[in-house]
C-alpha angles and dihedrals in degrees: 000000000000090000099052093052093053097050088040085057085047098049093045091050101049081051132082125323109004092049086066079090101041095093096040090049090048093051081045094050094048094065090069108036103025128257118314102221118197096232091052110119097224080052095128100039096051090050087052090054082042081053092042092052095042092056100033117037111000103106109217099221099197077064109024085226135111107229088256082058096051091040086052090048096046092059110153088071097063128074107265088237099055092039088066088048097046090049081058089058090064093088103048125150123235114183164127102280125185116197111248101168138347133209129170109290101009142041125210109220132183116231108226093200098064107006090245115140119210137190115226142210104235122140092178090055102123091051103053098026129069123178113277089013103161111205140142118243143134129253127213130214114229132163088338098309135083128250127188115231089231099250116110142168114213115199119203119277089245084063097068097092096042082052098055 
């Protein structure tokens, strides 16, 4: 269920009209992170973070909103049942994790940036997670549990006390 809402928020966002200002935010976004080419072969995983950042975080400034926050506003376009799981998504976590345990179908991280541990949804945890994995991602809250997005950015284990 987590997963269709979040494809469903994706889909809405890259559509009229929140996608006038898509152009102008990747441009935006590329200042910052470097140009995304078509023939890269983190091509993908670099437009899902672009995607990430334009929901979550870019403030449209004609609005003073992020596009979760217009969705959210504009309420009477989107399903009733998603709508209560979008406005969830509000308070969603990006940050700087460390792995602290992993079980079957969840981790439990530790978020740098504010010394919170949580324990995370993630039935693929044992593929993508190792212990003291330090990585960047963004958590969403969902029936009362997290959940990761599924992008994530691993930095190398010699990192770790440069991080902290």
């Amino acid at each position: 269920m987590i997963k269709d809402t979040f494809d469903y928020l994706i889909k809405v966002s890259i559509e009229q009209p929140y996608s006038n200002s898509l152009l102008l935010a990747r441009k935006e976004y590329q200042k910052y992170t470097g140009e995304i080419f078509e023939d890269d072969k983190s091509y993908e995983d670099r437009m899902a973070l672009f995607l990430e950042w334009y929901i979550f975080e870019r403030i449209d400034l004609s609005k003073e909103q992020t596009i979760l926050e217009s969705i959210i506003s504009n309420a009477k376009e989107v399903p009733a049942s998603i709508l209560t799981n979008i406005k969830q998504f509000i308070n969603n976590i990006h940050g700087l994790f460390i792995v602290k345990k992993i079980r079957d179908t969840s981790v439990r991280v530790l978020n740098l940036f504010d010394d919170k541990k949580y324990d995370v949804y993630e039935p693929s945890s044992k593929v993508y997670f190792s212990k003291d994995n330090v990585f960047e991602g963004r958590l969403l809250p969902f029936e009362e549990s997290y959940f990761f997005t599924g992008n994530f950015c691993f930095h190398p284990d010699g990192t770790k006390k440069y991080i902290k």
